[in-house]
Residue frames as qw, qx, qy, qz and C-alpha x, y, z in Angstrom:
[[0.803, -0.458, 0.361, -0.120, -34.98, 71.14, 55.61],
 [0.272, 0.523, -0.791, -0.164, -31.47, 69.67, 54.69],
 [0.935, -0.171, 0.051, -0.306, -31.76, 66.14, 54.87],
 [0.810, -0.436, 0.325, 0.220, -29.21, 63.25, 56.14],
 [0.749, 0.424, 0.390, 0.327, -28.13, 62.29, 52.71],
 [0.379, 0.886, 0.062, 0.260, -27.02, 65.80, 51.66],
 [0.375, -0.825, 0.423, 0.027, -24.74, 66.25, 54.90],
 [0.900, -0.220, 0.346, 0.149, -23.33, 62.95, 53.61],
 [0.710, 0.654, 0.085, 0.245, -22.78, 63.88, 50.33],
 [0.160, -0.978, 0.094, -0.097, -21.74, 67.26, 52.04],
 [0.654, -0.613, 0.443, 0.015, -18.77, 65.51, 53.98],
 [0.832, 0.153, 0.465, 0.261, -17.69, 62.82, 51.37],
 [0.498, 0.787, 0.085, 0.354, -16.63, 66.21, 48.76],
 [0.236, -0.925, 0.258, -0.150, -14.98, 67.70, 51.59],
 [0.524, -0.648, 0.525, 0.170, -12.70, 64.93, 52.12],
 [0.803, 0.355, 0.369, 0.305, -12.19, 64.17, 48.65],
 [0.144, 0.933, -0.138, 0.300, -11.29, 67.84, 48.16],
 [0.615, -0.750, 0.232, -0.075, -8.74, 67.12, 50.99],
 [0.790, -0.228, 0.497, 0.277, -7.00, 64.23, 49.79],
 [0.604, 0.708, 0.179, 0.319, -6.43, 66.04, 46.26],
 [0.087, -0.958, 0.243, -0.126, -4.34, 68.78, 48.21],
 [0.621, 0.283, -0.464, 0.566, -0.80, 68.62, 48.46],
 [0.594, -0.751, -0.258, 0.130, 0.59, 68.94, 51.86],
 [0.256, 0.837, -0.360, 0.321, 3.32, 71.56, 52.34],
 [0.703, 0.167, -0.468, 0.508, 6.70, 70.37, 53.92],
 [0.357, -0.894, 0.219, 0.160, 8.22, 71.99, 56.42],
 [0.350, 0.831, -0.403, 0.157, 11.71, 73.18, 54.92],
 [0.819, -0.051, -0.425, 0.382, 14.55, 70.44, 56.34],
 [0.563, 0.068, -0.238, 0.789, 16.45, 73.29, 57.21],
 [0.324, -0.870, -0.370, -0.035, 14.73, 76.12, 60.25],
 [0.202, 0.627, -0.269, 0.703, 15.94, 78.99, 60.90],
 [0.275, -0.254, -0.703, 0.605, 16.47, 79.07, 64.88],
 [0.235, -0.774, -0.579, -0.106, 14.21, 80.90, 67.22],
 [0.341, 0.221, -0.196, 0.893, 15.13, 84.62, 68.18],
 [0.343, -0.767, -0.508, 0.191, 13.45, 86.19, 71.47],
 [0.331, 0.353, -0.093, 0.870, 14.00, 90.36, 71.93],
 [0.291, -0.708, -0.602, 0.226, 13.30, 91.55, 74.99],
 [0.039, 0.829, 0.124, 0.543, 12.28, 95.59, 74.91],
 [0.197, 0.330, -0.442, 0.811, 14.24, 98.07, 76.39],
 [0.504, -0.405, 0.148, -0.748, 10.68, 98.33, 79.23],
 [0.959, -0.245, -0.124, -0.074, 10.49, 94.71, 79.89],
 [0.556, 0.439, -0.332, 0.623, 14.18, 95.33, 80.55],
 [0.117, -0.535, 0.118, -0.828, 13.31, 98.40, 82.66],
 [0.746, -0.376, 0.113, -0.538, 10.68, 96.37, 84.79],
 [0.911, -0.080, -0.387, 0.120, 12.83, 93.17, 85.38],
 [0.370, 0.320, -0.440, 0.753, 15.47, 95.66, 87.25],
 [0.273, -0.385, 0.365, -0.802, 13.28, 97.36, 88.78],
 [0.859, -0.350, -0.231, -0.295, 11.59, 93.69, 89.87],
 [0.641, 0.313, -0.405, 0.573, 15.19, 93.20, 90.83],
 [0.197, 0.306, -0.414, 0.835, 15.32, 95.88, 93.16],
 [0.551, -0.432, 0.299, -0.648, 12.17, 95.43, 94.97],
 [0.902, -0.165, -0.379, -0.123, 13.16, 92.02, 95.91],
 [0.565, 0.401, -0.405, 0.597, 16.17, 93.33, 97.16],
 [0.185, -0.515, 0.050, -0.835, 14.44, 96.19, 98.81],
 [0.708, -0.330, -0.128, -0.611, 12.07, 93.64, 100.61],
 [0.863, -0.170, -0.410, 0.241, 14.47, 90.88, 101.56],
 [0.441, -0.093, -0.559, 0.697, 16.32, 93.82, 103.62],
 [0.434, -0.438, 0.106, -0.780, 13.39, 94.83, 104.69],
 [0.943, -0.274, -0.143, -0.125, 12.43, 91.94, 106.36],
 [0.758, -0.164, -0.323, 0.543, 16.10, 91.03, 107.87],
 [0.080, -0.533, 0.211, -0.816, 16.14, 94.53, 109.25],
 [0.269, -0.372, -0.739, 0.493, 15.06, 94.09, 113.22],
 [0.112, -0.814, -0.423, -0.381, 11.82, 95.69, 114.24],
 [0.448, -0.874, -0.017, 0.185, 13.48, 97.08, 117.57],
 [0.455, 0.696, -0.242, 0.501, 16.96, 99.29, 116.48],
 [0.883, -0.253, -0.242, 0.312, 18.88, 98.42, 119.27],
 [0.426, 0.012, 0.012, 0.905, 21.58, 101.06, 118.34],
 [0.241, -0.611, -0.367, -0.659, 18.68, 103.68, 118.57],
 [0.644, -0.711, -0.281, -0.014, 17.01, 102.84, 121.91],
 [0.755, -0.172, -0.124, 0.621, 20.90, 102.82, 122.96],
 [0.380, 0.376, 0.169, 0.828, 21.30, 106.34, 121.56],
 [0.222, -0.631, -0.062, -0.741, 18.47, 107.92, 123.09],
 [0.818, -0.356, -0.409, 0.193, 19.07, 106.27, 126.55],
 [0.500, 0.028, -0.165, 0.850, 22.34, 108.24, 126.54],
 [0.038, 0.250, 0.023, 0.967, 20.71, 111.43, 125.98],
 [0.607, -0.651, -0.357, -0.282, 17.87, 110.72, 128.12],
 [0.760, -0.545, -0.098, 0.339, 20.43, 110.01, 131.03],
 [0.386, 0.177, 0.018, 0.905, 22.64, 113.07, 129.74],
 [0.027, 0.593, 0.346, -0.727, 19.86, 115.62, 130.23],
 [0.069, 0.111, 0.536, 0.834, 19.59, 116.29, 126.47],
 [0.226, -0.469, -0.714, -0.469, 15.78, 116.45, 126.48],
 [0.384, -0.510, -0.420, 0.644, 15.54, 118.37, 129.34],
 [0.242, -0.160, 0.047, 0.956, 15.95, 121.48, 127.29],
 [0.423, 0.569, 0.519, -0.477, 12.81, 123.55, 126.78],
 [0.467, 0.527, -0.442, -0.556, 13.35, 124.45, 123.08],
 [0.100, 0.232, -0.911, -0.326, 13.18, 120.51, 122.94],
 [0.258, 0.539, 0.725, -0.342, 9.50, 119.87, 124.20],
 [0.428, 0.604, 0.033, -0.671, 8.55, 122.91, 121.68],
 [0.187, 0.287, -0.834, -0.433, 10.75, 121.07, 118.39],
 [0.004, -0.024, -0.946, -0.323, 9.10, 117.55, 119.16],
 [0.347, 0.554, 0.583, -0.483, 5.43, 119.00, 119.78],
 [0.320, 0.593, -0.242, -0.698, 6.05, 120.97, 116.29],
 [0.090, 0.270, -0.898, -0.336, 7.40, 117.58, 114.53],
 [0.194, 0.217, 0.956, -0.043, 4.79, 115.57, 115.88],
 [0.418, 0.680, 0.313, -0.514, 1.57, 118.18, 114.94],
 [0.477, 0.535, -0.488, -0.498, 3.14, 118.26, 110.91],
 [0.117, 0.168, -0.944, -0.260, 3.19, 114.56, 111.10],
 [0.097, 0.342, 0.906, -0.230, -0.34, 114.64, 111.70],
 [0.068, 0.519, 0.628, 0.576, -1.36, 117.08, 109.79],
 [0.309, -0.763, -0.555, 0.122, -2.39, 119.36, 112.41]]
C-alpha cells in the first residue's frame, strides 16, 4: 500500500527534476510552411470539379424538352410512325430496355 507521503515525495522530485531542465528555444528564425498536394488529391479535386458542373447542369436542364415533344409532334402529324417497320423497331427497343 503506497501511502500519501510517498506520492508527495513522489511529485516534489518530479518537479524539482523539471525545474533543473533547460527549456529549448524555438530558433528566432522558421523556416515557412510548405503544403504538396499529390498528383490524386489533384486528380479528385477535378474530378470534384466536374461533378459539380455535371450537377448544376443537371438541375438547370428542364424536365419537359420542349424541342423534343415539338419534334415528335411533327412526325406524329407527318405520318412518320405510321410505318409498320416502326411499331416492330420501338417494341424491339423497348423489350432490350427491359431486359426481356
Amino acid at each position: 500500500m503506497i501511502k500519501v507521503s510517498q506520492v508527495a515525495q513522489s511529485v516534489q522530485a518530479q518537479q524539482v527534476q523539471r525545474k533543473g531542465r533547460k527549456t529549448e528555444t524555438t530558433p528566432a528564425k522558421q523556416a515557412g510552411d510548405k503544403v504538396e498536394i499529390s498528383s490524386e488529391a489533384k486528380k479528385l479535386q477535378d474530378t470534384s470539379n466536374l461533378n459539380s458542373i455535371a450537377a448544376k447542369t443537371v438541375k438547370d436542364t428542364p424536365d419537359v424538352r420542349e424541342d423534343k415533344i415539338t419534334e415528335i409532334r411533327e412526325k406524329i402529324n407527318e405520318g412518320f410512325y405510321d410505318q409498320d417497320n416502326i411499331a416492330t423497331v420501338l417494341a424491339d427497343k423497348l423489350l432490350k430496355e427491359f431486359g426481356i
